[in-house]
N, C-alpha and C positions, 0 to 999 in steps of 0.2 A: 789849679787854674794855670799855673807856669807852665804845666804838661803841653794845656790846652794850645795855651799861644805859640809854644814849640813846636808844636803840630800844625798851626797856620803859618808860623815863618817858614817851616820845609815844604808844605804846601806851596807855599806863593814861589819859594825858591825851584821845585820842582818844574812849577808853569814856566816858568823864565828860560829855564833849560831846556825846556821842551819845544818851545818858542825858538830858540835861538837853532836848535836842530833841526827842526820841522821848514826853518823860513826858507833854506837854500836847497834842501836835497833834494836830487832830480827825481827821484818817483815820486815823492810827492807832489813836483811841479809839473810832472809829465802828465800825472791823471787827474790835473786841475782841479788838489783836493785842498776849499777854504780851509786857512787855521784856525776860522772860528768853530769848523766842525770838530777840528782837532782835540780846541779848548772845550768845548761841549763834553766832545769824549774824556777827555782828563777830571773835569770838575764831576762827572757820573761817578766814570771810575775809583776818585778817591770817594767819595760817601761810600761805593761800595768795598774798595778796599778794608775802609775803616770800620765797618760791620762784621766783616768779615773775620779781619783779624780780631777783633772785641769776643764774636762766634767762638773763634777758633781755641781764644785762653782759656774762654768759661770751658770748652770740652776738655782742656788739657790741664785747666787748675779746678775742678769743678768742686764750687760750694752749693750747698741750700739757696742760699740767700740770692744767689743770682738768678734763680729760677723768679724773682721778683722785676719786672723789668724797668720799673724803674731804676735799681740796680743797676740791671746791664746798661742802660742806655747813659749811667749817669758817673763816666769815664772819669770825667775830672775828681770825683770823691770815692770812686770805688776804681783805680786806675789798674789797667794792663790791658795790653796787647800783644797778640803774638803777631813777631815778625815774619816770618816762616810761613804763616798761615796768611798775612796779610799780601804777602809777597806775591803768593801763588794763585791766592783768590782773585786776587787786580792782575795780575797776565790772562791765566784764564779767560774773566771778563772783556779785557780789550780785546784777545784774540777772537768770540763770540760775537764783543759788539762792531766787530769791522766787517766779522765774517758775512751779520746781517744786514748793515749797510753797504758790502760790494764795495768796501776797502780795501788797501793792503794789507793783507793779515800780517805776515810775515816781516814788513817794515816799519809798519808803526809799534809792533810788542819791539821791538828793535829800538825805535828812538825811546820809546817808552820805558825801556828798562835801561837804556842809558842816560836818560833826566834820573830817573832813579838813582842810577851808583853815582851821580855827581851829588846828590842832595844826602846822599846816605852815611857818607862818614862824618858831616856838618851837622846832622842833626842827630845823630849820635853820639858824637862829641858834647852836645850837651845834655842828654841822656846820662852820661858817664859825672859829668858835672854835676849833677843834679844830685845825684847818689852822693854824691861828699865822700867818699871809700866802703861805702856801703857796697859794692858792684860787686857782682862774681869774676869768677878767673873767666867761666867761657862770656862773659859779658867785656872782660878788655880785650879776649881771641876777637871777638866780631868786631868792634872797631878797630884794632889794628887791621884785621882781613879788609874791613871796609875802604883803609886807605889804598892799600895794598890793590886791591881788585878796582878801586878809581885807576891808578896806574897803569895795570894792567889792561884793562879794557879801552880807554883811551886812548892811548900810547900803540896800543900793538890789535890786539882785537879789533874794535870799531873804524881804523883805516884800512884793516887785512879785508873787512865785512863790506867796506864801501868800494874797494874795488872789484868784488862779486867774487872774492876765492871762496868766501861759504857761501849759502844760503840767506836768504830771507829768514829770520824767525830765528836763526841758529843762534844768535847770539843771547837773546833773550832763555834760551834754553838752556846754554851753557853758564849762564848765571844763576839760574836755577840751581842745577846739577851741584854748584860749585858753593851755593851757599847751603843746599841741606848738606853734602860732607861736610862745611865746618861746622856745621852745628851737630850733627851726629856723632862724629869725630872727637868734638868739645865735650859733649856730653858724657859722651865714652871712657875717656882719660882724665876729665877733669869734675867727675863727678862718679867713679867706680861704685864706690856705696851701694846709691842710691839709684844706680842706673838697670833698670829694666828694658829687654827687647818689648814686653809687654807693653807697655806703656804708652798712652796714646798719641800720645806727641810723637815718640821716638818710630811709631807704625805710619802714621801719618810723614814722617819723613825722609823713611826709607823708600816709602813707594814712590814718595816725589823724586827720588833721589835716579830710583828704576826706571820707572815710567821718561824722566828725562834725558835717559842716558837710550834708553830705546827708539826716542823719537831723531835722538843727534843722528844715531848709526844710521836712523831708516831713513832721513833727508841727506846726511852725508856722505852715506858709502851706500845705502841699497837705493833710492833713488836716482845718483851720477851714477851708477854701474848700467840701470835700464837705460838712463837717457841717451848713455853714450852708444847703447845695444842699439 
C-alpha cells in the first residue's frame, strides 16, 4: 500500500510540474491549447502508463501466476513495474494522442517528459527508501543518473530546446536514448553473470535505444539538411 500512495504522490507531483510548464510556454499559448486538455491528457496517460509498465514486468519477469488477472492488476500485493517499459509506453501514448487531437506533438512529449525527470529522482528516492539496502547496484546507478539527468536537462537541455536550437520532440527523445544506455549499460557491467543479449528486456531496450537514436539523426541532421536545401 506505501507503493501505491508513492505512486499518487509522484502522480500529483508530476501534474504540478506539468502545470507550471504548460501555463507560460508560447506554443502552448500561441494554439490556444486549455490546460484542462492538458490535464485530461496527463491523467489517460498515466492509467495508461501504468498498465503498461505492469505489461511490460510480467513479459520481462514472467510467472504462471500473473497470467491470473487479478494478479496482474493487484500492484499493491503482487508489486513491480517496469520503468523502461513504462517510460516508453506513456511517450508513445502522448505522442498518438496529440497526434489524434491536432496537437503539438512534438512539444508537449517535451513538456511531458520534463514534468517527468523533475518527479523522477523524488520518487525514486523513495523507492530506494523503501528497499531498506535491499536495492541493487543498477537500482542506485538509476537514481543517482535520475539526479544527474534532472540537472542536466534543466539546466542546459530544456533552455537550449526553448530557444529552438533542436527540434520539437528531441528532447523527449534524447531522454529516451539516454535512459535505455543506463539501463543497458547497468545491466551489462553490473550484472555479467546473469546478463543475456537474449533476454527480453535487454531486446526490448536495445531497440528503444536504436529506434531513438534513428529518429534524433532523422529530425536533427536529415530533416535541417532538407530544410535548409
Amino acid at each position: 500500500m506505501i507503493n501505491t500512495f508513492i505512486l499518487l504522490v509522484a502522480f500529483f507531483l508530476f501534474l504540478f510540474f506539468l502545470y507550471y510548464l504548460a501555463r507560460d510556454d508560447f506554443v502552448i499559448i500561441r494554439k490556444d491549447i486549455a490546460l484542462d486538455k492538458i490535464f485530461t491528457m496527463a491523467i489517460i496517460s498515466g492509467i495508461v502508463t501504468l498498465i503498461f509498465a505492469r505489461f511490460f514486468f510480467v513479459i520481462f519477469n514472467f510467472k504462471q501466476i500473473y497470467l491470473n488477472p487479478l494478479v496482474f492488476l493487484a500492484i499493491p500485493y503482487y508489486p513491480g513495474l517496469s520503468l523502461i517499459g513504462g517510460v516508453v509506453s506513456g511517450e508513445v501514448f502522448v505522442y498518438m494522442y496529440a497526434l489524434f487531437k491536432k496537437m503539438p506533438v512534438g512539444r508537449l512529449t517535451d513538456l511531458f517528459t520534463m514534468a517527468f525527470i523533475g518527479v523522477f529522482p523524488i520518487a525514486y528516492m523513495f523507492h530506494i527508501f523503501l528497499l531498506l539496502g535491499r536495492e541493487s547496484a543498477l537500482e542506485n546507478v538509476i537514481f543517482v543518473s535520475a539526479i544527474v539527468l534532472l540537472f542536466v536537462f534543466t539546466k542546459l537541455l530544456f533552455p537550449f530546446a526553448s530557444k529552438g536550437e533542436i527540434r520539437d520532440g528531441t528532447l523527449a527523445l534524447i531522454f529516451v536514448l539516454i535512459l535505455a544506455f543506463i539501463y543497458f549499460t547497468g545491466k551489462l557491467f553490473l550484472d555479467v553473470k546473469d546478463f543475456s543479449f537474449m533476454m527480453p528486456e535487454n531486446i526490448f531496450i536495445l531497440v528503444t535505444f536504436f529506434v531513438s537514436l534513428i529518429l534524433i539523426i532523422n529530425q536533427e541532421l536529415i530533416n535541417k539538411y532538407l530544410t535548409k536545401k
